[in-house]
N, C-alpha and C positions, 0 to 999 in steps of 0.2 A: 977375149973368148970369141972365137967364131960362130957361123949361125949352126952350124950340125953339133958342137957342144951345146950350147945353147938347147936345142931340141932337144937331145938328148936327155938334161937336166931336168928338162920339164916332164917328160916321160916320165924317168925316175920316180918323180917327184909324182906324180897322177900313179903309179902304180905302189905308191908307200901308203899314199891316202885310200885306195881300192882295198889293201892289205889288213887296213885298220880295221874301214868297216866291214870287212869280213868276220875280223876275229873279234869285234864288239858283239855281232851277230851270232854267231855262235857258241860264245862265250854265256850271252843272254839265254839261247836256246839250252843249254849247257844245265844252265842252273835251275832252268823250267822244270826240263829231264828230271834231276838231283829231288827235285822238290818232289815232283810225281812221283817219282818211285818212294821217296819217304812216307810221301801222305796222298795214299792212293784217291782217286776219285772215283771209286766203284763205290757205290753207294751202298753199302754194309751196316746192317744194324750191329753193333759191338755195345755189349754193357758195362754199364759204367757200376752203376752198386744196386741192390735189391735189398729193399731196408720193408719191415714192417710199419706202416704209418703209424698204427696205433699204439709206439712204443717214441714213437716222437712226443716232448713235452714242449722244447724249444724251438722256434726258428728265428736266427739274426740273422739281420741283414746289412752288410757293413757295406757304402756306395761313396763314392766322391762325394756327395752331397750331403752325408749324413747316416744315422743307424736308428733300427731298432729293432724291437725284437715283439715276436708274438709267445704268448705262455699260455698252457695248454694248464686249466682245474679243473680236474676230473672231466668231463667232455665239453668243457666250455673252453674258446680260445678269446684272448683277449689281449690288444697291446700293455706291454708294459713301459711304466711311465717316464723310465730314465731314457727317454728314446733322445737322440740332440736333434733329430727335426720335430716340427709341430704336428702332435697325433690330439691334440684338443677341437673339440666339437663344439665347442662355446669360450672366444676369449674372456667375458666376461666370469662365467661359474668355473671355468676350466676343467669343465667335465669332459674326460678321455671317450676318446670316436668308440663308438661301437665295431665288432669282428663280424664281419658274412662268414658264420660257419660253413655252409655249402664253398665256398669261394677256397677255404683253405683246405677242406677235405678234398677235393678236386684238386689244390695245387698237390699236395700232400703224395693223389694217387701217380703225379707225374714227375715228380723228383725222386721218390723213392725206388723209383723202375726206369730210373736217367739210360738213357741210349743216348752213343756217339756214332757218328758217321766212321770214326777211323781212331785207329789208339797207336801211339807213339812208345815204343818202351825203350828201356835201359838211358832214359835221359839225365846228363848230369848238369845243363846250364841248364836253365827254367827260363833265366833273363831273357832265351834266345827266342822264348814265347811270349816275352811282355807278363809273368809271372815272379809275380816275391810277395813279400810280408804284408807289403801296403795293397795290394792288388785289391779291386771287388769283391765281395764274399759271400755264400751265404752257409750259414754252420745250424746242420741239423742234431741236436742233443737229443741224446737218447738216455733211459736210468743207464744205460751201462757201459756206455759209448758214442763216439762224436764223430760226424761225417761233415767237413770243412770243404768245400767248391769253392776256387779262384778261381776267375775270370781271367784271362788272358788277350795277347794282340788278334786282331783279324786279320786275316791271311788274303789277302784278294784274286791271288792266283788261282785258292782253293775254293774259294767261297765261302770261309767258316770260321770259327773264333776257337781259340785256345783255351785249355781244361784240364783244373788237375783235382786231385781229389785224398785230402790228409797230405802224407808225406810218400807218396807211391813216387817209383821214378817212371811214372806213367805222362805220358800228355795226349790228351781225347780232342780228337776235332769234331766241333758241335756245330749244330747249322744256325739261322738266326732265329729259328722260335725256340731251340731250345735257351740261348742264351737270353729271349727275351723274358722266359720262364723263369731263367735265377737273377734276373735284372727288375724286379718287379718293385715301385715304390710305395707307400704305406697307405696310399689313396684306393689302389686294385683290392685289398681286401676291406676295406669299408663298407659298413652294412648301410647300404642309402634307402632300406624301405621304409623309415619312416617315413623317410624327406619325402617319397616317393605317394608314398601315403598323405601325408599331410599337403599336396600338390592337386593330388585328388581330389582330398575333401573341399578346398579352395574351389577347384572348377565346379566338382557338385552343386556345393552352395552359389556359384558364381550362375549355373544355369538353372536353377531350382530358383532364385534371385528373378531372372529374366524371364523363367514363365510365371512366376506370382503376376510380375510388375505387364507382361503383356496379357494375364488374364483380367487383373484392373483394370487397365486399357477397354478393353472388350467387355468389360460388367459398366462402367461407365461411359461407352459407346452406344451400350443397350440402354443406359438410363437416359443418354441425351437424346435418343430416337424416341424413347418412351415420352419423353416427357415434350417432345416436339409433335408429335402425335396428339399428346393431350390438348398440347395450346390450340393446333388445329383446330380437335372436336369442340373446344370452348369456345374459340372464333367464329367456326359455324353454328351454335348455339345461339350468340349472341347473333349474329346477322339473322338466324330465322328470328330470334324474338322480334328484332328492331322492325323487321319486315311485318311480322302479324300484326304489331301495334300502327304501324300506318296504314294498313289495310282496315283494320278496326278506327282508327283516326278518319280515314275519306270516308265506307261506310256508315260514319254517324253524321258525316258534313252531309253524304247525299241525300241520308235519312231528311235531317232537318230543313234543307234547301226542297225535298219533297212537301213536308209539313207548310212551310210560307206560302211555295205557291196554292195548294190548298187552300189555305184562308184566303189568301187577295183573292182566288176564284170566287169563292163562297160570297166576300164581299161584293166584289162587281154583283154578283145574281141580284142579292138583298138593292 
């Protein structure tokens, strides 16, 4: 082969490679396209269901890690105990956690009025959302009817996770606080104000504890002042005594040293 076939081949050969990553590239662009226009990014509130909460008795929650369910008597909600993860407050008694009713009327207000970013219809593969049987769950039971939420794949193009709801040939794109709304584990509705409470009392006493113990301090600081005080006045007490009495000691030596010479006077006169 001579050198201008040669060139030539290489040519070729740099313009097949050019070719490629063109139609890789646009292929890629292609299916962006495809995507976007399936599942717009206009940010759109679209509903998903409007449920009365206070006709919910159940909520399960079915997760890779585990289930349970919360059960509503008469206005009290409360776990039930077939949950397969641990909802006990004492391994010991094996007394079941207490429910923050605030915590589930508040989830309650935001599931029931579920909004998606975007809804998908006439869908027949589900698989093609990371959607079937085994999926994430959570199922709101109602006395007369039952609203069932899959979770689904994240989509990173779109920025948001897959949702379907019963057996609808629907699929809703939700963003990630609603998904972390139906992803919630059995720890978020736990009523911690005793704990909360009993934490308190602890510190309370812990600094009610610490001014007794620095007011004894300071009642016994006064007593050791006091009583140093005292020693004092008895120290000076005693040094005046000791002092009067040598003072009363030399005046009676003078006295008497008066008295002798006296008489030897008297004596020499005689």
């Amino acid at each position: 082969m001579n050198r201008k076939s040669k060139r030539n081949l290489i040519v070729l050969l740099v313009l097949i490679v050019v070719l490629l990553i063109v139609f890789v590239f646009l292929k890629k662009n292609e299916d962006a396209d495809f995507m976007q226009e399936e599942v717009s990014t206009e940010e759109e509130s679209v509903p998903v269901v409007s449920i009365n909460k206070d006709e919910v008795t159940d909520i399960e929650f079915i997760r890779s890690d585990g289930s349970y369910t919360l059960h509503k008597d008469g206005d009290t909600w409360s776990y039930l105990e077939d949950a397969s993860i641990d909802i006990t407050e004492d391994a010991d008694t094996g007394t079941t956690r207490k429910v923050d009713q605030d915590t589930v009327s508040t989830y309650l207000d935001n599931i029931c009025a579920l909004t998606a970013r975007q809804e998908i219809t006439d869908v027949t593969d589900f698989s093609e959302y990371g959607i079937s049987e085994e999926s994430d769950s959570v199922t709101l039971q109602l006395a007369n009817d039952l609203y069932v939420f899959r979770i689904g794949d994240y989509n990173s193009l779109v920025t948001g996770y897959y949702l379907t709801v019963n057996d609808g040939s629907s699929v809703y794109l939700i963003d990630s606080s609603t998904y972390y709304l139906l992803h919630k584990d059995s720890s978020y509705f736990e009523d911690t104000s005793e704990e909360e409470s009993s934490e308190e009392t602890v510190e309370e006493n812990s600094e009610v504890s610490s001014e007794e113990g620095s007011e004894t301090e300071d009642v016994e600081a006064v007593n050791t002042e006091a009583e140093g005080v005292e020693a004092e006045s008895t120290e000076a007490e005693s040094t005046e005594t000791e002092s009067t009495e040598t003072e009363s000691t030399i005046t009676e030596n003078a006295g008497e040293e008066d008295a002798e010479a006296s008489n030897t006077e008297a004596e020499n006169v005689e």
